[in-house]
N, C-alpha and C positions, 0 to 999 in steps of 0.2 A: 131572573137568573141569566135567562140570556141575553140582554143587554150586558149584564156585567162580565159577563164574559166574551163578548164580545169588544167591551172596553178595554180587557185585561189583554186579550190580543193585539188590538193594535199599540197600547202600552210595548207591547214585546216586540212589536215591528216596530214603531220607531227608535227604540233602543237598538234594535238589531242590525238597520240601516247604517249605525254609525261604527258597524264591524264586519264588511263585507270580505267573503271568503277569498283567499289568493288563488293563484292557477296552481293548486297543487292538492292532488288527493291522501285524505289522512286514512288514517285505520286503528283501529283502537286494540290495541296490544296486549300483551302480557303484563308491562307497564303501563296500560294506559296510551296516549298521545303522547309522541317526544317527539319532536324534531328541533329545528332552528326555531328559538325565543321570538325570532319577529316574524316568523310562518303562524304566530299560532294564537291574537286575538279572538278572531274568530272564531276558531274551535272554546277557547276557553268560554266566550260569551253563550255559546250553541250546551258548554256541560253544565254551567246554569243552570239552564234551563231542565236540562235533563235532572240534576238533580234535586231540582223541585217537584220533577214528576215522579221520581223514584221516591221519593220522601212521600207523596199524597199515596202514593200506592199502597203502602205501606203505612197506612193511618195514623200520618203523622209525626212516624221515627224520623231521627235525627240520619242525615247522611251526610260523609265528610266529603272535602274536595281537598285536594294537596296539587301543590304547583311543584314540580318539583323535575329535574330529569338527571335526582342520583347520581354515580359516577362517570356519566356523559363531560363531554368536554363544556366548557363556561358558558359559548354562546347556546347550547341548545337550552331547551328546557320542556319542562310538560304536565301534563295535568291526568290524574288517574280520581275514580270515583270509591268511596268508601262505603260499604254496605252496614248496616245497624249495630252487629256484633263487634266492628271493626276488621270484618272480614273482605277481600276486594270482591267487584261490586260482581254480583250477579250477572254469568255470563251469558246469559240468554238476553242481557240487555245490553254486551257489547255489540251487537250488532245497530240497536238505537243508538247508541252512542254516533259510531260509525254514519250512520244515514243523518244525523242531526250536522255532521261535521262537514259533509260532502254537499249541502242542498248549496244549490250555485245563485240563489238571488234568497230575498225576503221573502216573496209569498211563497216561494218551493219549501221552507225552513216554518212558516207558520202551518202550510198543510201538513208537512210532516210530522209537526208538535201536536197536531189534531189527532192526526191516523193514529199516533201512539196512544194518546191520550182513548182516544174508541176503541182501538182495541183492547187495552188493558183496563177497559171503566173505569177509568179518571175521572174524578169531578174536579176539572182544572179551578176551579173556587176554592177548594179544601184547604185544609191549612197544612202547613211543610216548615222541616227545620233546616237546616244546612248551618256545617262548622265549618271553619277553612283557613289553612295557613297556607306558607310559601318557604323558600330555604332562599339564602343568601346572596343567588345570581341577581346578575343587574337588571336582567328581566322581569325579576320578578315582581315588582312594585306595579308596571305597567299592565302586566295581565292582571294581577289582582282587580284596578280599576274594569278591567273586560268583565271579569267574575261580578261585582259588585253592581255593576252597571244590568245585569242580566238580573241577577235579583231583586236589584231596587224596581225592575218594572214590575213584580208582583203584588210590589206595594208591602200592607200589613199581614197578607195572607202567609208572609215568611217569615218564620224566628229565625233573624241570623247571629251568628257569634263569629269573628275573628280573633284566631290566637294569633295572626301575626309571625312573626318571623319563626318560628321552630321545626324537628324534626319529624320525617315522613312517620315512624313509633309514635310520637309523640299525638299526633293527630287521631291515629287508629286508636289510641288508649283514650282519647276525651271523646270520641265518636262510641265507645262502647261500655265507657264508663254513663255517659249520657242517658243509653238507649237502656241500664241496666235497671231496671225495674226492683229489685231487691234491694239495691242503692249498700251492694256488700264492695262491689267490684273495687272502687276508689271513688275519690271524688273529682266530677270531668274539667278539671281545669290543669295546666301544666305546673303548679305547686303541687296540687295531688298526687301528679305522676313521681316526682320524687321523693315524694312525702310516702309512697308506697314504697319503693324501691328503697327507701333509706330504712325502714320500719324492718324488712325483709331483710336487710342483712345485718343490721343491726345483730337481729334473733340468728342468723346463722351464723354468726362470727363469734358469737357470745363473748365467754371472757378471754378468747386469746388477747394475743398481743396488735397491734395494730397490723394491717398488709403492706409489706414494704413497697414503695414508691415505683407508680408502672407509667413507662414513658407512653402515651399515645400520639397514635400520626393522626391530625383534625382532619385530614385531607383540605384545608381550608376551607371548609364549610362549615354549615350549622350546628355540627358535631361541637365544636371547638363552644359555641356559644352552651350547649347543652353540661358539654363536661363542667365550664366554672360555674354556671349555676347548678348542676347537683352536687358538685365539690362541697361546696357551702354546708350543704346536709351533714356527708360524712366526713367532715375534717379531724375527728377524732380516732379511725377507721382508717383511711386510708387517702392516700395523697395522691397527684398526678399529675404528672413530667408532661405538658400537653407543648406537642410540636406541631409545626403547620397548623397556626390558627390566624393565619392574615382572610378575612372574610371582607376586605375591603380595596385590596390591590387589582386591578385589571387582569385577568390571567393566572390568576394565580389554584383556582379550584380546581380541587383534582389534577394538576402537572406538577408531574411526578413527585406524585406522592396518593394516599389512599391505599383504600385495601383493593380494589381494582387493576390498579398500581404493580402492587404488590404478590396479589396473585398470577396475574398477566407476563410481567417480569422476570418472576422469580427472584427479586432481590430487593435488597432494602431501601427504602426514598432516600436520596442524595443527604437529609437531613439528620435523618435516622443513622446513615453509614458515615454522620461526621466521628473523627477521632474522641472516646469519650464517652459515648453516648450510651450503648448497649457492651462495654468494654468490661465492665464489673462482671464477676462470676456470680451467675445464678439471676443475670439480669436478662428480661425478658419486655417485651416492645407490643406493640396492635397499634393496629389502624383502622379506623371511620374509613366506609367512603363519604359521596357528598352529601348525602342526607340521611347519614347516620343508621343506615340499615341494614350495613353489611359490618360485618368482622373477622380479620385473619390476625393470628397472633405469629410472630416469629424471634429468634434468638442468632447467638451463635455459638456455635459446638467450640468449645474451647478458645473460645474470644474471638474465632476466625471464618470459620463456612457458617454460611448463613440457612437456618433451618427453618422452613415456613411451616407453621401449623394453621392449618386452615380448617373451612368447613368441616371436611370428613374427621380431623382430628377434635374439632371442636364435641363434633356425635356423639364419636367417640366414647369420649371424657363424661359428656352429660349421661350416654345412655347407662352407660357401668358403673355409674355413681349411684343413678336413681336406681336402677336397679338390686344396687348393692341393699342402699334403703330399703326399698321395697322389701327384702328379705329378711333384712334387720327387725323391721317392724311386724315379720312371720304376715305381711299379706300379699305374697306371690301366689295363692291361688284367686286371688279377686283383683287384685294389680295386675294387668299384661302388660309390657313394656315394649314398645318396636320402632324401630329406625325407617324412614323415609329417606331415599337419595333420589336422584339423577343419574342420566347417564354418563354428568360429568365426574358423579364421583370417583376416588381412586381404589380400584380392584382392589388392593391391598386389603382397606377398608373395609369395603363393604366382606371380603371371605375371613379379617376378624372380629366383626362384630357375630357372623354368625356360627363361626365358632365357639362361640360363646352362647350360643340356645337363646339368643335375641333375635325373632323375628325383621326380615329387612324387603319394605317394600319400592318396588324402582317406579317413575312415574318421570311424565313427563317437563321439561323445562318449566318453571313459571311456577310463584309460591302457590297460585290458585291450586293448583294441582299439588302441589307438596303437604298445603295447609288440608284438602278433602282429605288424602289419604291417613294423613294424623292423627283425622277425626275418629278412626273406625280402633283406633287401640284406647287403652287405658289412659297409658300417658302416654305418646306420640310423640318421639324428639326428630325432628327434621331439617335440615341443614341441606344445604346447594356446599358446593366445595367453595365457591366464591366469595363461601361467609357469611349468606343470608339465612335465619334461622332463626328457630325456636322450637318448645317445646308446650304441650298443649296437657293439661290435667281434665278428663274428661268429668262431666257433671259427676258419674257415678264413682268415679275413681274419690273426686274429694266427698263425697255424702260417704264413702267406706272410712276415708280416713278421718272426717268430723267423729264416725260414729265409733272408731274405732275404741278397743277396749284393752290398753296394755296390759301385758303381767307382768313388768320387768321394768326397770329403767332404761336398758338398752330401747327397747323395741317400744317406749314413750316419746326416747328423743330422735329413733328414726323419724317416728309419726308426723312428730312435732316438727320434725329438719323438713319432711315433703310437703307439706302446708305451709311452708315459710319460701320453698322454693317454686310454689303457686305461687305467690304473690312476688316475689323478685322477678320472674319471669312473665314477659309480656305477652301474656293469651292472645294476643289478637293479632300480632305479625313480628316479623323480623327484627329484631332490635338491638343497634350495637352497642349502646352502654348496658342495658342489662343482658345482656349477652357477658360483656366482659365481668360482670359482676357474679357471673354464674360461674365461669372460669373461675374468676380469683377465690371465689366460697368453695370450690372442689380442691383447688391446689392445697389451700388452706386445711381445709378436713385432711386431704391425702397427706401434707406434708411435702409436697413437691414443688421442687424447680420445674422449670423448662423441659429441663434433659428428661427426667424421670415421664413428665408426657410424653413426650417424644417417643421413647424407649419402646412402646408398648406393640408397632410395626414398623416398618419401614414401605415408606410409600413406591409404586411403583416409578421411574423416570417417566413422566407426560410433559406434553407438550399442547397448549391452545393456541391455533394461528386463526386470524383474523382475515378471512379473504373477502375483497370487493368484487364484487360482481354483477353484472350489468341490470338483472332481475330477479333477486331471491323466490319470491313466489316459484320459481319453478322447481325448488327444493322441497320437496313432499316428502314426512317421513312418516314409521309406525314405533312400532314394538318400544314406547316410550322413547320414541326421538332416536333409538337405536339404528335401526336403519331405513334405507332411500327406496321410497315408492318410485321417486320421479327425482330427477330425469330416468328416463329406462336406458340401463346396463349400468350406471354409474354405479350401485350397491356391488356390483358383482365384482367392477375393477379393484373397488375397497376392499373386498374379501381377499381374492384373490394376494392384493398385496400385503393382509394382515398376515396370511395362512404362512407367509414366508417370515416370520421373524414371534421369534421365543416370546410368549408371554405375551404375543400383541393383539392392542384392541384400539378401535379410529370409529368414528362417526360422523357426519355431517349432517349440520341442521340451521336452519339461515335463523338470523337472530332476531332474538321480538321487539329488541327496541334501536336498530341502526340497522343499516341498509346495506349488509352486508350477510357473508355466512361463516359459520364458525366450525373448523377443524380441530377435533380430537384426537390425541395421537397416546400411547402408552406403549410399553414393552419392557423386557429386563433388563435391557442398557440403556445408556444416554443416547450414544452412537445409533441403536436400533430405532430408538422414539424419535429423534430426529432427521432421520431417514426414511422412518413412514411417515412423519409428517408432514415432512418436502413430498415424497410421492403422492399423498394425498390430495397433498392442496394444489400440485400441478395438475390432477386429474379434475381438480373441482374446474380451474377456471379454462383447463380444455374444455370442458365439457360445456359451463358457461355459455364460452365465448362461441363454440360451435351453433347453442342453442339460439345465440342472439340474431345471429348471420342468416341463420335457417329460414 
């Protein structure tokens, strides 16, 4: 045994050698690794590795890798680990992540893949699975080779599968259909994924009439490949206007266009605001970002102001649906229902959902955290404003509704409607086509347009500004990202300037996947939110720039 594993390491040192680390220190995020595309063989070669170790640890299970860096600009890109359930990866092991990415030569990168392996009794011989795809940057094809290259030094001790070009969903659903042992979940290949998704709404659309034609933005990414293949499914169902789907032109991913785009802006992609396009009354638009895991939907009020329904609208919609259900089917004492935000969500939102006797818990940036607290309700709908989201049907929640016992036709096809809407809905992360499919099955029950969503608050004026600054790390927060540990006095200049404007609320919290930090601004005017926003984010990069100099 220890000769062969001693073979099995120098295997991984000579493969290792032909991916030596650049001068730049990585960190394993919220997303995972993102940076610049050609900063990051290395890293990619080093989570390999890792997640062969994480798969032995685990006796066995399957663990995803996705390349991917989302609605980041063309040249970055990145690679994030996928945990068994298709949940992201166990954060006591972002820190291995981290030290596997940072070792500065071969053998500091082989003791390191030891020390872990000792500490967590590894038997690096064991056998490990690993899936793995990638999204449509031009990077992508070359890191794969890094990925492949890390694995192939295991030899036969790894089952691997590539799905190849598809979405960040897409992967978390064949990593947890995989790992599903009851073999109920779907079946793990990307025809199953829409072979679920098509079944599912199928049953919820029953015998209406078809759903009228919804134009989406691809952000020109992968999105756009995912929509024409599950088109194919429901072309009987429903149609779609897909815009921005060039996934082969230089430049073209995610600028300007996406739901990143979109929410960022506040206005429609250059494509989307052609003449024509969203001009029909009762016509309504979304956007993908680059890897398909975000979604905002928007319209315009009388063919002319442009209204974005986002995340929190998106909550919304889902939570007072299921909800609705849940009551329909008389099991609101064994159903609890509760919303998950951010502190990016908008006020608004969050004081109507609980006026409505829907529990709403706040938590910090990053689905890791969105998707824990999800776990602890019934059904769990969570949503970031930015459009990432899902909604999660707890074990016990679906054994009540298997085992449920109608007395009524109503309260059969509630049952029957929440069970269909477990399966349309991707349990295991963010997902923007079914996402939009959960949308369109609610308007559809409701009978609503745009407007009629819309209608139900009106969101506060905010504003997100993007500030550069010379070392995020010195931005420490708490109380879910609400407010600033560090730098010290900075929390205090923010209050201060909140206390002065109706209705206002600002935060500052540096962000998990670019190198910079991110200002929240809200109030009852436009004029007011953007006047704390400016005062904000002057204050951030005073403060910065003082710390840099110091």
């Amino acid at each position: 045994m220890a000769s062969q594993n001693q073979e099995l390491l120098q295997a991984i040192a000579k493969a290792a050698d032909q991916y030596p680390k650049p001068a730049v220190t990585f960190t394993y995020g919220t997303a995972g690794f993102r940076t610049l595309g050609e900063r990051l063989p290395s890293v990619i070669f080093r989570v390999g590795m890792l997640a062969v170790l994480r798969s032995q640890r685990l006796n066995g299970a399957t663990i995803g890798v996705m390349v991917t860096a989302s609605h980041n600009p063309e040249p970055d890109n990145g690679v994030k680990l996928v945990d068994p359930a298709g949940e992201m990866l166990e954060q006591s092991w972002e820190t291995h992540a981290t030290a596997l990415a940072n070792c500065e030569t071969t053998q500091d990168l082989i003791s390191a893949y030891e020390a872990i392996a000792a500490q967590m009794r590894i038997d690096i011989s064991s056998p490990a699975s690993v899936v793995y795809a990638y999204d449509t940057r031009p990077s992508g094809p070359g890191l794969i080779k890094a990925l492949e290259a890390s694995l192939s030094a295991f030899g036969d001790r790894v089952k691997i599968v590539n799905l190849g070009i598809t979405t960040t969903p897409v992967l978390h659903y064949v990593v947890k259909a995989t790992n599903d042992r009851s073999a109920t979940y779907g079946k793990p290949t990307i025809e199953g994924y829409y072979e679920k998704l098509a079944a599912a709404l199928k049953t919820l659309i029953g015998n209406r009439a078809p759903l009228a034609p919804l134009y989406v933005d691809c952000a020109n990414g992968v999105g756009a490949v995912a929509l024409e293949e599950f088109g194919k499914y429901v072309e009987n169902i429903m149609t779609f206007k897909a815009l921005n789907t060039d996934t082969k032109s230089k430049g073209a991913l995610n600028y300007q266009c996406g739901a990143d785009f979109v929410k960022t802006k506040q206005q429609l992609p250059p494509s989307v605001a052609e003449p024509g396009v969203l001009a029909q009354p009762d016509t309504r638009g979304a956007s993908f970002d680059g890897d398909a895991d975000r979604i905002v939907y928007y319209y315009l009020r009388d063919g002319k102001t442009f209204r974005l329904l986002d995340g929190d609208k998106i909550a919304v919609l889902a939570a007072l649906f299921i909800e609705d259900l849940v009551k329909r089917a008389r099991l609101q004492d064994a159903i609890k229902v509760g919303v998950v935000q951010t502190a990016y969500a908008n006020g608004s939102s969050t004081k109507f959902i609980k006026e409505r006797n829907i529990p709403v818990t706040c938590t910090a940036t990053g689905v890791k955290h969105l998707h824990h607290a999800a776990l602890k309700y019934d059904v769990g709908v969570y949503f970031e404003a930015n459009g990432h989201g899902t909604v999660l049907f707890s074990a016990a929640a679906l054994e009540t509704l298997h085992k449920a016992k109608p007395s009524s036709p109503e309260e059969d096809k509630a049952t029957k409607n929440l069970l269909a809407l477990s399966e349309l809905i991707n349990q295991a992360v963010g997902d923007a086509l079914s996402d939009l499919l959960l949308v369109e099955v609610i308007l559809a029950h409701r009978a609503w347009g745009a407007a009629e969503w819309d209608a139900g608050y009106e969101d506060l004026p905010n504003r997100l500004v993007k500030v550069e600054v010379p070392d995020r790390t010195i931005f420490l927060t708490t109380d879910a990202e609400r407010k600033l540990t560090s730098p010290l006095g900075l929390q205090k200049l923010i209050d201060e300037a909140v206390a002065k404007v109706e209705q206002g609320r600002s935060f500052v919290r540096p962000s998990g996947t670019e190198d910079c930090v991110r200002v929240y601004a809200e109030a009852s005017t436009t004029p007011a939110t953007d006047q704390l926003a400016a005062i904000v984010t002057d204050l951030v990069k005073h403060t910065a720039a003082a710390a840099a100099t110091a």
